[in-house]
Every structure is written in structure tokens, then in C-alpha cells.
C-alpha positions as a Markdown table, in Angstrom:
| # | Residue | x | y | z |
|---|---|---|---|---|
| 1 | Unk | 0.0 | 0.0 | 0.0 |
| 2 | Unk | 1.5 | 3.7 | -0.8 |
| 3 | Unk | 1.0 | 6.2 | 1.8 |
| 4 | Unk | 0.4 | 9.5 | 0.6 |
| 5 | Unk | 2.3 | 12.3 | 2.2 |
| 6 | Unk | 1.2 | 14.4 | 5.1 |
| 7 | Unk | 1.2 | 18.2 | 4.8 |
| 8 | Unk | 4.1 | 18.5 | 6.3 |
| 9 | Unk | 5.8 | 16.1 | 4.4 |
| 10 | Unk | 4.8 | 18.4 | 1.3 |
| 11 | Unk | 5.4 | 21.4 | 3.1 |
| 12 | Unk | 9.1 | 20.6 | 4.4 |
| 13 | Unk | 9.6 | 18.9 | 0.5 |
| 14 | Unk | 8.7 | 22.5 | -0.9 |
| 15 | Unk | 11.0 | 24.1 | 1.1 |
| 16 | Unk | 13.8 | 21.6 | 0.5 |
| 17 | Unk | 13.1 | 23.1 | -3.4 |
| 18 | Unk | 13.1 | 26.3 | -2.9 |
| 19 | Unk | 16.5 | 26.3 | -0.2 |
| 20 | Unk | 18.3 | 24.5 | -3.2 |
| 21 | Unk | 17.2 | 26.8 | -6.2 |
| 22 | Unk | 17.9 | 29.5 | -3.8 |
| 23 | Unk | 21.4 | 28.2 | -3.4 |
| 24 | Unk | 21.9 | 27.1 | -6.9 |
| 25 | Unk | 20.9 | 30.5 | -8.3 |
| 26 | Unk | 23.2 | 32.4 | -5.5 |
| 27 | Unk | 25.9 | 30.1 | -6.9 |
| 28 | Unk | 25.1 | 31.1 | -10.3 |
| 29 | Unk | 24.9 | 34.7 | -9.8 |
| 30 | Unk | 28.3 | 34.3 | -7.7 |
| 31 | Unk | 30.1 | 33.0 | -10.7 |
| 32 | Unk | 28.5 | 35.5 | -12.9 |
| 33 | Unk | 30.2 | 38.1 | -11.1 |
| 34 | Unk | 33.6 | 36.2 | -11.7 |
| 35 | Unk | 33.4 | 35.9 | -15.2 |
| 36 | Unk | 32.6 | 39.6 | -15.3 |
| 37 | Unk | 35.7 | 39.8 | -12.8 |
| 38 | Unk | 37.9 | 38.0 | -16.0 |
| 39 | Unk | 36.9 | 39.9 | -18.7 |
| 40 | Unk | 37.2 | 43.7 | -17.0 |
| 41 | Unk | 41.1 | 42.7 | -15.8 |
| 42 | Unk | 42.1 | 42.2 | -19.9 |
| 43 | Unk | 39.4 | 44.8 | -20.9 |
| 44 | Unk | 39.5 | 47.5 | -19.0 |
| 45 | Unk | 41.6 | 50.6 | -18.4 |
| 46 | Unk | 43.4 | 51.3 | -15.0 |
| 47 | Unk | 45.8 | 53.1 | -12.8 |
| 48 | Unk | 47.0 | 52.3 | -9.5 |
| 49 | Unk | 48.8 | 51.5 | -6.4 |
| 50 | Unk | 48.6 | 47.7 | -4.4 |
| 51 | Unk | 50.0 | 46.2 | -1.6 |
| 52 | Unk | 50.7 | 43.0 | -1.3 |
| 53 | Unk | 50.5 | 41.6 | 2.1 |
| 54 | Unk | 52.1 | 38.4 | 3.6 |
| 55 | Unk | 53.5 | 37.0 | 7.0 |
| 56 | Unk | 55.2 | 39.8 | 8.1 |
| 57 | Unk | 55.8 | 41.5 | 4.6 |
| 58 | Unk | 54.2 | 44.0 | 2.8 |
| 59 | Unk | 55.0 | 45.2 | -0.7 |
| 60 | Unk | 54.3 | 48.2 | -2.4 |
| 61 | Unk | 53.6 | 48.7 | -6.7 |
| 62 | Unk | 51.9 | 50.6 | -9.2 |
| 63 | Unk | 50.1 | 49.4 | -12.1 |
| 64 | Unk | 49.0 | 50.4 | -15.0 |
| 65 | Unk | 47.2 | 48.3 | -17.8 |
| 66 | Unk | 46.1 | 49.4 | -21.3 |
| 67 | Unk | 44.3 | 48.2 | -23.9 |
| 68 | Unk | 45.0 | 49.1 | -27.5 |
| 69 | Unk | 43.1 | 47.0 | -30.8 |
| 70 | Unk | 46.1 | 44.8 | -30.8 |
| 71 | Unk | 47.2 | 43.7 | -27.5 |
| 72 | Unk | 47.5 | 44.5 | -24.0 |
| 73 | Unk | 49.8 | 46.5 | -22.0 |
| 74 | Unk | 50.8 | 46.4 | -18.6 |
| 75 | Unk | 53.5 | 47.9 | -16.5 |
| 76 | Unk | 54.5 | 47.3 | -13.0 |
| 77 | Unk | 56.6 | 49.6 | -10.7 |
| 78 | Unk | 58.2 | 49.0 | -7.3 |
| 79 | Unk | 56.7 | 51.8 | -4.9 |
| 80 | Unk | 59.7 | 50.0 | -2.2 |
| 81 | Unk | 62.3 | 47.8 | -2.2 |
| 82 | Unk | 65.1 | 47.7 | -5.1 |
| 83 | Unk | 63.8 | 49.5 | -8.0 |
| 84 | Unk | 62.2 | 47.7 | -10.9 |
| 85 | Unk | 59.7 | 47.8 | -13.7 |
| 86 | Unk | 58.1 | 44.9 | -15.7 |
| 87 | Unk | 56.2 | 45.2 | -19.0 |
| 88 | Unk | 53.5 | 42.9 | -19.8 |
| 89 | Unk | 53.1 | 43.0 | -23.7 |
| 90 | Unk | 52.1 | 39.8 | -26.0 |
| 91 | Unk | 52.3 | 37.6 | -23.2 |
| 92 | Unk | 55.7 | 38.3 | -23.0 |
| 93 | Unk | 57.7 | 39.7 | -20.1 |
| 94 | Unk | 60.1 | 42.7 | -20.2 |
| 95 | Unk | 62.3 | 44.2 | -17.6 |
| 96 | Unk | 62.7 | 48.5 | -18.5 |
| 97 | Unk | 65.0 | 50.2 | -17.0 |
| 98 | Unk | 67.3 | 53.3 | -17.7 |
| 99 | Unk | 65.2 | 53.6 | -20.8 |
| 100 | Unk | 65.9 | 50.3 | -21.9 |
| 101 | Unk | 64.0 | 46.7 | -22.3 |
| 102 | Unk | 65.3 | 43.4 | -21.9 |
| 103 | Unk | 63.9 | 40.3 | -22.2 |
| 104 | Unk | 63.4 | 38.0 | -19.3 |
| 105 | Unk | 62.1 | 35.0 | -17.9 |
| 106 | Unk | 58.4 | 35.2 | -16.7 |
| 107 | Unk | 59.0 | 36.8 | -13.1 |
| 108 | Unk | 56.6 | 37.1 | -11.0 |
| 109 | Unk | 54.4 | 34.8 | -12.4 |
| 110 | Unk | 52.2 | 34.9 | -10.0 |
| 111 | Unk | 51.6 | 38.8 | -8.9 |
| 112 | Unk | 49.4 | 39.3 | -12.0 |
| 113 | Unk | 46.8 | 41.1 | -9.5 |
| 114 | Unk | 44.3 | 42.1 | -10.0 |
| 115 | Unk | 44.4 | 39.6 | -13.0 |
| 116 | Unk | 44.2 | 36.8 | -10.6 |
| 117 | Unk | 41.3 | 34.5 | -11.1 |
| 118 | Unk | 41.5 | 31.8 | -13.9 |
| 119 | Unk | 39.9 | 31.9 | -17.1 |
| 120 | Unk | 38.3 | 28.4 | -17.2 |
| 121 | Unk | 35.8 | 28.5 | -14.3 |
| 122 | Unk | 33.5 | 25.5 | -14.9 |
| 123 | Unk | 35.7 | 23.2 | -12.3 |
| 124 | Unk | 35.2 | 26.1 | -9.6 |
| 125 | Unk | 31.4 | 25.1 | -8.2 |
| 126 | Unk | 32.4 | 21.5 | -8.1 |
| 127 | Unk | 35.9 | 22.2 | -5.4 |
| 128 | Unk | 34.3 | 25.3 | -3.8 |
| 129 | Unk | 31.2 | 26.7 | -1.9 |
| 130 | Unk | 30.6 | 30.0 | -3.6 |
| 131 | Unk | 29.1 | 32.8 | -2.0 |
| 132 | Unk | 28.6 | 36.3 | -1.6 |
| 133 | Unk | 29.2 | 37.9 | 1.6 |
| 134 | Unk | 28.1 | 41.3 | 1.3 |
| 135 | Unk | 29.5 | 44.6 | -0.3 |
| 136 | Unk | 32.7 | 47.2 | 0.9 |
| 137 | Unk | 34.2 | 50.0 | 0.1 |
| 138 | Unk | 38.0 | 49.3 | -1.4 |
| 139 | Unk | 40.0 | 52.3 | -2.7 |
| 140 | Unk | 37.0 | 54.5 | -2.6 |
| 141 | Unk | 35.2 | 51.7 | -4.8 |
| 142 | Unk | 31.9 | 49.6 | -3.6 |
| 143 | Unk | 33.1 | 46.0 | -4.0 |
| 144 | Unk | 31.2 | 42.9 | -3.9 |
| 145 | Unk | 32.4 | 40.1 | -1.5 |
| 146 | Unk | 32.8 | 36.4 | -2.7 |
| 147 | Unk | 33.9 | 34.2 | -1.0 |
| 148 | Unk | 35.7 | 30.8 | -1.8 |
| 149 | Unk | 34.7 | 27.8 | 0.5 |
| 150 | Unk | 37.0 | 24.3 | -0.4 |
| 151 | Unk | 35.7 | 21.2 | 0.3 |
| 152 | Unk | 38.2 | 20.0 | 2.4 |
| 153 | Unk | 41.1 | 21.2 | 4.5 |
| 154 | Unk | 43.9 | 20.4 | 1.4 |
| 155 | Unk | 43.6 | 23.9 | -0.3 |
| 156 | Unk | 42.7 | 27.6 | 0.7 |
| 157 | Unk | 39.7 | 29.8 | 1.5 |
| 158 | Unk | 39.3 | 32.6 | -1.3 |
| 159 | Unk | 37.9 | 35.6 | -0.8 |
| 160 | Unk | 37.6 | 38.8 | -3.1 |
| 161 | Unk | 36.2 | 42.0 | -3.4 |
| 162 | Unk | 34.6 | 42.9 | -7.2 |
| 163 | Unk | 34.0 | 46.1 | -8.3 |
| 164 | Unk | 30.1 | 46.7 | -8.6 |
| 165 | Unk | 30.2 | 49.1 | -11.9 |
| 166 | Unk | 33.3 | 48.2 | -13.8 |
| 167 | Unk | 33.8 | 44.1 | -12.8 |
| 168 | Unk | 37.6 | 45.0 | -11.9 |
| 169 | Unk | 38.9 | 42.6 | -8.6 |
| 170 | Unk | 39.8 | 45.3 | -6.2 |
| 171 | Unk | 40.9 | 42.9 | -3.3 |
| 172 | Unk | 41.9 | 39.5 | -3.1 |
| 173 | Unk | 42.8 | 37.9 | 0.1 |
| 174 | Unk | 43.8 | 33.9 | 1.3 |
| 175 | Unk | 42.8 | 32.6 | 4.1 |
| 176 | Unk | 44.1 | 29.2 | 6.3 |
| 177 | Unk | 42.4 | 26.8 | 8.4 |
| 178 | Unk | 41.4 | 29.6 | 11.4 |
| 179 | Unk | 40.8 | 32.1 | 8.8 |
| 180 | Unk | 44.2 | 33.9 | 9.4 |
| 181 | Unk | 45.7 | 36.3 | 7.3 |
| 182 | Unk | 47.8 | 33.8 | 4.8 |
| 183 | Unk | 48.2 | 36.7 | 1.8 |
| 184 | Unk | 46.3 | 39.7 | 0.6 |
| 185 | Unk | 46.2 | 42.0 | -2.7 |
| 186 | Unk | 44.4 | 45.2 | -1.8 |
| 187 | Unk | 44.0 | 49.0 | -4.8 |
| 188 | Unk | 44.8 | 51.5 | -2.0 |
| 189 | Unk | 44.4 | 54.1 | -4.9 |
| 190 | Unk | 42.5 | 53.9 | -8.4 |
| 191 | Unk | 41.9 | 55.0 | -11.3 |
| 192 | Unk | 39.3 | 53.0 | -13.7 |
| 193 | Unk | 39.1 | 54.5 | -17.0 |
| 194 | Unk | 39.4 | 58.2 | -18.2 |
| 195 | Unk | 42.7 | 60.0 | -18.2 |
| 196 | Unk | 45.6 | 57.4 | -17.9 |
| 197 | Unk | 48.7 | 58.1 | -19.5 |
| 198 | Unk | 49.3 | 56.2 | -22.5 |
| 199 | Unk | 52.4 | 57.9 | -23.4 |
| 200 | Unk | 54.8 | 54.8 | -22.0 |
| 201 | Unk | 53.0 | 52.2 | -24.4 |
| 202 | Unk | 53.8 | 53.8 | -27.7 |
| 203 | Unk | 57.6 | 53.6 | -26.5 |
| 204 | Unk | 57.2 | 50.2 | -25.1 |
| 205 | Unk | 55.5 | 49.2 | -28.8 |
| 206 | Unk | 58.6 | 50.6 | -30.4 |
| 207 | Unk | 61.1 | 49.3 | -28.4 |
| 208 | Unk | 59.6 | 45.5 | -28.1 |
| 209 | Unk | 59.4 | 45.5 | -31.4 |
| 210 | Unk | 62.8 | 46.4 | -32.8 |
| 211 | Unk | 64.1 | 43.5 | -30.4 |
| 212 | Unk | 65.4 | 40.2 | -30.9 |
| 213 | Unk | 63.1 | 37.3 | -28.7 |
| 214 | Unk | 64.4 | 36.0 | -25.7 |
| 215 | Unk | 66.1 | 32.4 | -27.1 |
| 216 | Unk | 64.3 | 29.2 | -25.9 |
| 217 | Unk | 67.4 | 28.1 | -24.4 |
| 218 | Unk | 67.0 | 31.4 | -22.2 |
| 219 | Unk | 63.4 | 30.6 | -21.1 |
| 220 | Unk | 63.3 | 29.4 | -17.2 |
| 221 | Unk | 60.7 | 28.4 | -15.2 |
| 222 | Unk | 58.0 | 31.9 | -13.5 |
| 223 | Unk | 60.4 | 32.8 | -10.8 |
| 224 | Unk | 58.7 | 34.8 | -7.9 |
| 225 | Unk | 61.3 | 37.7 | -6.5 |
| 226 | Unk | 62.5 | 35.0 | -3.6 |
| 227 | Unk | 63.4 | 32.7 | -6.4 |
| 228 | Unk | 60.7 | 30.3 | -5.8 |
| 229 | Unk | 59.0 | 28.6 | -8.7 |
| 230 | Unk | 55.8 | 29.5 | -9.5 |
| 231 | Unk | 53.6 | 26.7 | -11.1 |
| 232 | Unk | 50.8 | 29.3 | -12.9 |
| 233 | Unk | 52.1 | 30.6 | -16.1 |
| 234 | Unk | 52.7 | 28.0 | -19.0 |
| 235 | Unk | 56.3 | 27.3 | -19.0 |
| 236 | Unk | 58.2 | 28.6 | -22.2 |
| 237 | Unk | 60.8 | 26.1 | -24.1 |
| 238 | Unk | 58.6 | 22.7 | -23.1 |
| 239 | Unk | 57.9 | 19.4 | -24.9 |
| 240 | Unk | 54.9 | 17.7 | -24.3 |
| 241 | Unk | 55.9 | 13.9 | -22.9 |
| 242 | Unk | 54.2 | 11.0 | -21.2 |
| 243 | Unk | 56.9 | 10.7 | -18.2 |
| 244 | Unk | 55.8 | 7.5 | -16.8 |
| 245 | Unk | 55.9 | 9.8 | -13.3 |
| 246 | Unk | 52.4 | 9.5 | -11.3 |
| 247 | Unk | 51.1 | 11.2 | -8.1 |
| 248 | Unk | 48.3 | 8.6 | -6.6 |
| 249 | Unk | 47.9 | 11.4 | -3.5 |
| 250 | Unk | 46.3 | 14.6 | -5.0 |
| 251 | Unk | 43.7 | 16.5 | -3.1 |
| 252 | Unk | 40.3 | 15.8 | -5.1 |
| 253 | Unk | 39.4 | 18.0 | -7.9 |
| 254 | Unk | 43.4 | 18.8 | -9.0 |
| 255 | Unk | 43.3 | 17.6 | -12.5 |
| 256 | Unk | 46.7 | 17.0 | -14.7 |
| 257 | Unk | 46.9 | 19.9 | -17.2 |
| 258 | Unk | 49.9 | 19.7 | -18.4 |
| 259 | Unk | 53.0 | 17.5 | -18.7 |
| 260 | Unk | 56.3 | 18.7 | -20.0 |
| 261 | Unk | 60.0 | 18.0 | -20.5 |
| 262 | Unk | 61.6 | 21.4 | -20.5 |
| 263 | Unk | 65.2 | 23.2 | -19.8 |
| 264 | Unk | 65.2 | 25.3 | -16.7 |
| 265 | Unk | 67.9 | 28.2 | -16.0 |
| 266 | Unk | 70.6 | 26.4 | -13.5 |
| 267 | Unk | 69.9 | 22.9 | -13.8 |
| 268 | Unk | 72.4 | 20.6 | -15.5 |
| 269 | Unk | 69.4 | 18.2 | -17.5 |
| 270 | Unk | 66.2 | 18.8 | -18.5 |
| 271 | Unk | 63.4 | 18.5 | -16.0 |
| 272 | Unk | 60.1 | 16.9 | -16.2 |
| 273 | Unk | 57.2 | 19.3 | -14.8 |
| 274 | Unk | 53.8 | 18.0 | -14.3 |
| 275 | Unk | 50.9 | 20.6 | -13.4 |
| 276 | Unk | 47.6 | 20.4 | -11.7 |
| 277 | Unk | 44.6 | 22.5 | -11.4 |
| 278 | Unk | 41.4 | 22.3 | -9.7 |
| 279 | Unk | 40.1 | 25.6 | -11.4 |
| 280 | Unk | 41.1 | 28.3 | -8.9 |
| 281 | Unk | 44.6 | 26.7 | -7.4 |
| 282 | Unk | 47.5 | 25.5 | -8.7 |
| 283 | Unk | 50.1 | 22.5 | -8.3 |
| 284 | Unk | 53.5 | 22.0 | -10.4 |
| 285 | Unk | 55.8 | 18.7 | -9.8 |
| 286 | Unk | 59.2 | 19.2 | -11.0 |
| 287 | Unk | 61.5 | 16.2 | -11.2 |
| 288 | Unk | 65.3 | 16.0 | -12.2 |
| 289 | Unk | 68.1 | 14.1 | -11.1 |
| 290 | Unk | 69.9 | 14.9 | -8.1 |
| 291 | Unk | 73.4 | 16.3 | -8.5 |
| 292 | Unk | 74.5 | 16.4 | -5.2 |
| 293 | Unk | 74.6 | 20.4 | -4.9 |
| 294 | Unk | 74.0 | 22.1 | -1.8 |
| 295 | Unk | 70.4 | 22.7 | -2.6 |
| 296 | Unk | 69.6 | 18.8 | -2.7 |
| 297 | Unk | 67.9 | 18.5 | 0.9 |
| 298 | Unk | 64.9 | 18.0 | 1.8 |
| 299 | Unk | 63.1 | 21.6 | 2.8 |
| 300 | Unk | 59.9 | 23.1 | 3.3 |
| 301 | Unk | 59.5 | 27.0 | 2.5 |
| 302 | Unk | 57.0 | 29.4 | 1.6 |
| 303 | Unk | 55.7 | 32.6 | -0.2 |
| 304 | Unk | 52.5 | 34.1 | 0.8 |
| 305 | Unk | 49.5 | 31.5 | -0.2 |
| 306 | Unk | 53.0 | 29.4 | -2.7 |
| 307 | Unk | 54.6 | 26.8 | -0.5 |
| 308 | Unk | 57.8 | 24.8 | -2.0 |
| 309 | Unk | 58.6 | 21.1 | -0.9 |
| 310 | Unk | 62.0 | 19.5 | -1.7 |
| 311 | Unk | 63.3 | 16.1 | -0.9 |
| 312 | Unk | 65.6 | 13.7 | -2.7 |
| 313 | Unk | 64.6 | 10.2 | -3.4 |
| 314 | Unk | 66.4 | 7.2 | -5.2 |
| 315 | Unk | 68.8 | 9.6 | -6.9 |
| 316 | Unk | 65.9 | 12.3 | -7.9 |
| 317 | Unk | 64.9 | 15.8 | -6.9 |
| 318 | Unk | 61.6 | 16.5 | -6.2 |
| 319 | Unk | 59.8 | 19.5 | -5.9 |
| 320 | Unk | 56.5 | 20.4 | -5.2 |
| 321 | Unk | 55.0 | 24.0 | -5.8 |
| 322 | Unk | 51.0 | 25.1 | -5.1 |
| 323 | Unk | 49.2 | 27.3 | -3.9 |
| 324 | Unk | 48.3 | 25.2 | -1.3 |
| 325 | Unk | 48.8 | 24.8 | 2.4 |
| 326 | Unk | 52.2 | 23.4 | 3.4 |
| 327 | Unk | 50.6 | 19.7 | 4.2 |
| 328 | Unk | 49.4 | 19.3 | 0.5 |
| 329 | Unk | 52.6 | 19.8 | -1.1 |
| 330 | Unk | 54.5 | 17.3 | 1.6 |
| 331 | Unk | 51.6 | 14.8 | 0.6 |
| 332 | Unk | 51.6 | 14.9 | -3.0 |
| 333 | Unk | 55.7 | 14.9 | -3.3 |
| 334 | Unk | 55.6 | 11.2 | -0.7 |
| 335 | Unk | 52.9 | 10.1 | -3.3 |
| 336 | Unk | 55.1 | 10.8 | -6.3 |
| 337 | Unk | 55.8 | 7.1 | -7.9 |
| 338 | Unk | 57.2 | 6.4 | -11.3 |
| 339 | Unk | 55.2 | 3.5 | -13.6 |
| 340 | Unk | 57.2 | 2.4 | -16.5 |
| 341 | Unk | 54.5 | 1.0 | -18.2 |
């Protein structure tokens, strides 16, 4: 015999519905905002000066970004510290100074605020709760809060602060397992639009393009200022292989997106680089043969939100790069295993 349901079966069943389209349409609207957040930090005009926040650090720039019919252009200036300015241009990197551009490696791979938030955000909703959190004032600018929830306690909490008019992330900021402070990208002054000068992109056109490129033999890993590698940008120089290399231990979600054989600036061979996403975070394996130097020991150390894990094994050097709390990198370098077949 079927029973029918009671009232408040029906009742508490309708409400059930209406919590999860609630939910799914806050999600929706949530990454809405982010794919707005994208498109304004390529597409947009602005002038300004960031500070970038971590442990006891803080570090001062000024950026400015233009956009032009046939590319991008984006400069970055040292407010403190040793004096130094990167161009952006063509997805290649440029180091100016004394009225002169060279060529570099991709520094600062990493730092690309407010150009922060991937591209490709279909994986997010499946690895994070996403949620706004309210609105704030940043740089004189209403922002709205989202927040980034993970599933688990392998990677990060998100949270950033979106411009309401323009889409252009004014504030980013990662958070650990209590919520502490682990880094934060912050506009302490802005300018969105209107009078920018533009005078600094017809030189930088001229210059870049009277230049020679930067040789592939040239082309390193992104380097972050303390000389850690940064697992983000695509690396330069590489050839796509099948290893053999596996990592049975990843935190769920991280997908392989990438496996390459490449030359990197201070190594004596080639070394095999595997990275791994879960849409909003980041995780490069690099694995060469050990060559006894100084450098070869096993050793935990961090940037901000990037945390670097070394440790030889059977005559190789691993190393383990994410933008992941220091346990996650220590687990996916002891899950490391290579399968011949």
C-alpha cells in the first residue's frame, strides 16, 4: 500500500526546493560576477597603487594596464624595495629600466593582481562553496564580496572583493584553516578609465618591437622575487611527454593539465614538470636528477599562499610548488611514484 504524504511532508519537501534553487541561483549569480571579474582585468583601463600583504611582509607597486586594438599592455613599478619595472606585452615579459627593455624570464608569475582569477571556471562550483558575503568599500570603490569555501582542509579559503560598476577585482585575500591572514592583494588608490597616461605604451611598442626574442634556451621556469618557482604561467621552451611519473595522493578535484619536458635556467638536465589544477589553485611537480649540490635536501618553505617542498629520493629531486597549504605539497611529493608501463 503507498501512503500519501502528510502536509508537512509536502510542506518541508517545498521548502527543501526552494533552499536548493535558492542556493543554486546564488551560486550562479556568484560566478556570474567572476566571469565579469575576468573579462574587466584584460578589458579594461586602469591606474593604481597595491599592496601586497604576507606574513610579516608588505610590498608596495603601481600598475598600470592598457588596452589598445592589438594587445594588452601592462606595466609594473616597485613603490619599495630595489627599483624595478616589468612590461607585460604579448604575453611576454620585459624588464625596463634606464630607458631600456630586456627580455626575461616570466617573473613574478604569480603577482598578476588584479588579473588573478582563472579563465576556465567551470571546475570552480564543483571544489568550492561560492558565496557572496556582502558589499565594501576598497579604494574609494563599492566592492562585492565572494567568498571561496574548499571542500576539504587540502587547499585555501578565497575571498575577493569585485568592483560593482566596472567588474575589476579590487581585493583578493587567502585565508588558512582559522581564517588567518595567509596573503592579501588590496587597490589603495585607483583610477578606472578616463585620463591614464598612454604615453609609456607607444615607446614600449617601439622598443619591443625592434628586439630580438628572448632564445628558448633562455626561457626558465616563472620565478617569484625569492626565487621560488611558480607553477601558474605555462612554462616557455617545453615538450609535451608522457613521463611514466604518477602522483596517486592529490587532493580531489586537481586535474593533470599539463606535462612537459623542459630546460630550466641552472639545472644541469632537463626536467620533467607536471601541473595540476582544480580551477582556482594550482600545483607544479618538477622532477630532475639529483646532482649532489648544496640545494639537494629536503626543505619546506614558503611565499604568501605558494609553498615549496623539496626532498631527494632514489637519486631524484623532487619539488613540489602550489598554492596550497604546506601539508598538501608534503603529501603529493611522498605520493610521487614512477610506472614504466
Amino acid at each position: 500500500m503507498r501512503l500519501r504524504p502528510t502536509l508537512c511532508e509536502t510542506l518541508l519537501s517545498g521548502l527543501l526546493l526552494i533552499a536548493v534553487n535558492a542556493f543554486a541561483g546564488e551560486d550562479q549569480d556568484s560566478l556570474d560576477w567572476l566571469r565579469v571579474a575576468v573579462f574587466a582585468s584584460h578589458q579594461t583601463d586602469y591606474s593604481g597603487v597595491f599592496v601586497y600583504q604576507y606574513g610579516n611582509r608588505v610590498e608596495i607597486s603601481r600598475i598600470t594596464h592598457i588596452v589598445e586594438p592589438d594587445s594588452e599592455y601592462e606595466k609594473l613599478e616597485s613603490l619599495d624595495g630595489p627599483k624595478h619595472e616589468i612590461i607585460r606585452h604579448h604575453g611576454q615579459i620585459w624588464r625596463y629600466s634606464n630607458q631600456q627593455l630586456e627580455q626575461v624570464d616570466s617573473i613574478q608569475g604569480r603577482n598578476r593582481f588584479p588579473a588573478l582569477l582563472p579563465e576556465q571556471l567551470s571546475a570552480l562550483r564543483a571544489n568550492y562553496r561560492i558565496k557572496e558575503t556582502g558589499v565594501e568599500r576598497v579604494a574609494g570603490y563599492n566592492a562585492q564580496i565572494i567568498l571561496f569555501q574548499p571542500m576539504d582542509n587540502l587547499r585555501y579559503t578565497h575571498k575577493i572583493w569585485v568592483h560593482t560598476d566596472s567588474g575589476l577585482l579590487l581585493k583578493a585575500a587567502v585565508l588558512g584553516d582559522r581564517n588567518q591572514l595567509v596573503e592579501q592583494y588590496a587597490f589603495t588608490q585607483l583610477i578606472i578609465g578616463g585620463d591614464i597616461d598612454r604615453l609609456w605604451v607607444k615607446l614600449i611598442a617601439s622598443s619591443v618591437n625592434s628586439l630580438p626574442a628572448l632564445p628558448k634556451s633562455e626561457q626558465g621556469a616563472s620565478v617569484g622575487l625569492s626565487g621560488v618557482p611558480m607553477p601558474v604561467e605555462i612554462p616557455k621552451g617545453g615538450m609535451p611527454v608522457n613521463s611514466g611519473w604518477m602522483v596517486s595522493a592529490l587532493p580531489a578535484g586537481f586535474k593533470k593539465t599539463m606535462e612537459v619536458q623542459r630546460p630550466m635556467r641552472g639545472r644541469h638536465a632537463p626536467v620533467t614538470q607536471l601541473v595540476f589544477s582544480d580551477g582556482l589553485s594550482a600545483i607544479s611537480v618538477f622532477i630532475e636528477p639529483s646532482d649532489g649540490d648544496e640545494d639537494d635536501v629536503e626543505g619546506l618553505s614558503c611565499r604568501g599562499a605558494v609553498n615549496l617542498y623539496h626532498k631527494v629520493v632514489d637519486g631524484n629531486l623532487f619539488t613540489v610548488v602550489g598554492e596550497v597549504p604546506p601539508r598538501t605539497v608534503m603529501q603529493v611529493l611522498d605520493s610521487v611514484r614512477y610506472n614504466a608501463n
